[in-house]
N, C-alpha and C positions, 0 to 999 in steps of 0.2 A: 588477901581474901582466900580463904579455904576453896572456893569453890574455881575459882582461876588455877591457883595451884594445880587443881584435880584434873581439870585440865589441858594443862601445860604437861602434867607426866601423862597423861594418856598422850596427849600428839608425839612426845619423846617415844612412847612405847611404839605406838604404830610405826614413828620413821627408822626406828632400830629392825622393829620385825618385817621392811620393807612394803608395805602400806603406801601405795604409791596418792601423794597428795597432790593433787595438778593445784589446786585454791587453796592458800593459805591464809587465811585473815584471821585478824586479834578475836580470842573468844569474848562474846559478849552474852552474859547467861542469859536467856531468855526462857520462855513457855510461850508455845505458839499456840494461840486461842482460835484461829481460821486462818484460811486462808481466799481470797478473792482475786478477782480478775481484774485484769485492766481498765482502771476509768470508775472503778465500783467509788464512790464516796465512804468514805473509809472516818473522815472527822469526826461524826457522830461519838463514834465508838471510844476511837482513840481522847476524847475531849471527858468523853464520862469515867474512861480508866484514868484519866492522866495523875490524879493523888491518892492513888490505891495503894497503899501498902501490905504485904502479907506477911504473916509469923511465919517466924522461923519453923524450920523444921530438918527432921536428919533422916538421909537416904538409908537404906539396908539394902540398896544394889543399886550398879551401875549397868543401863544399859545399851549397845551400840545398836543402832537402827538404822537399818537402809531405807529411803526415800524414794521411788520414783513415781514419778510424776507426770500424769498421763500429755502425750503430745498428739493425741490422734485428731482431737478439738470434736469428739464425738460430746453432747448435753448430758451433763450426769455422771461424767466419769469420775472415778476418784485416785487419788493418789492410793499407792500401794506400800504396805510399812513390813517390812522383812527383820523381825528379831535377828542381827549377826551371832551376837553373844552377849551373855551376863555376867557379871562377876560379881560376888557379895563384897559388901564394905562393911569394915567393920571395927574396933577401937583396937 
C-alpha cells in the first residue's frame, strides 16, 4: 500500500537524520476525528462509523506535526499542533 510505503521511508528518513524515536509502532493510517477522556462512552460513535468508507484521494504535501497535549487537567484546555515541516509530493 502506497500510503505504508510513505511511511516506512519517512521513519527511514527521520532515523538517518537522527530523529531520536523512543515509541516505535507499526503505522496504522488513521484520521483522528476527536479525542476524549477517560471513561467517555465512545460506542456510539464508533458503531455509526464502523462501515464508512471514503474515496480515494491524492495528497500534494506532506506534513510533520508536533502534538502536545495539555497535562495541567485545567477544563478546556486544548492540545497544541506545531507545523515541524512540509514537503510537497508529487509524481
Amino acid at each position: 500500500d502506497a500510503l505504508r510505503l510513505l511511511a516506512e521511508r519517512a521513519d527511514a528518513a527521520g532515523r538517518r537524520s537522527g530523529v531520536p524515536l523512543e515509541e516505535h509502532r507499526r503505522f496504522t493510517p488513521h484520521l483522528t476525528l476527536a479525542r476524549s477522556r477517560a471513561g467517555a462512552e465512545l460506542r456510539p460513535f464508533t458503531e455509526a462509523l464502523a462501515g464508512f468508507e471514503g474515496q480515494g484521494w491524492e495528497a500534494g504535501e506532506l506534513t510533520l506535526v508536533r502534538s502536545e497535549l495539555p497535562h495541567s487537567g485545567v477544563p478546556g484546555e486544548r492540545p497544541r499542533y506545531a507545523v515541524v515541516r512540509a514537503w510537497a509530493l508529487g509524481r
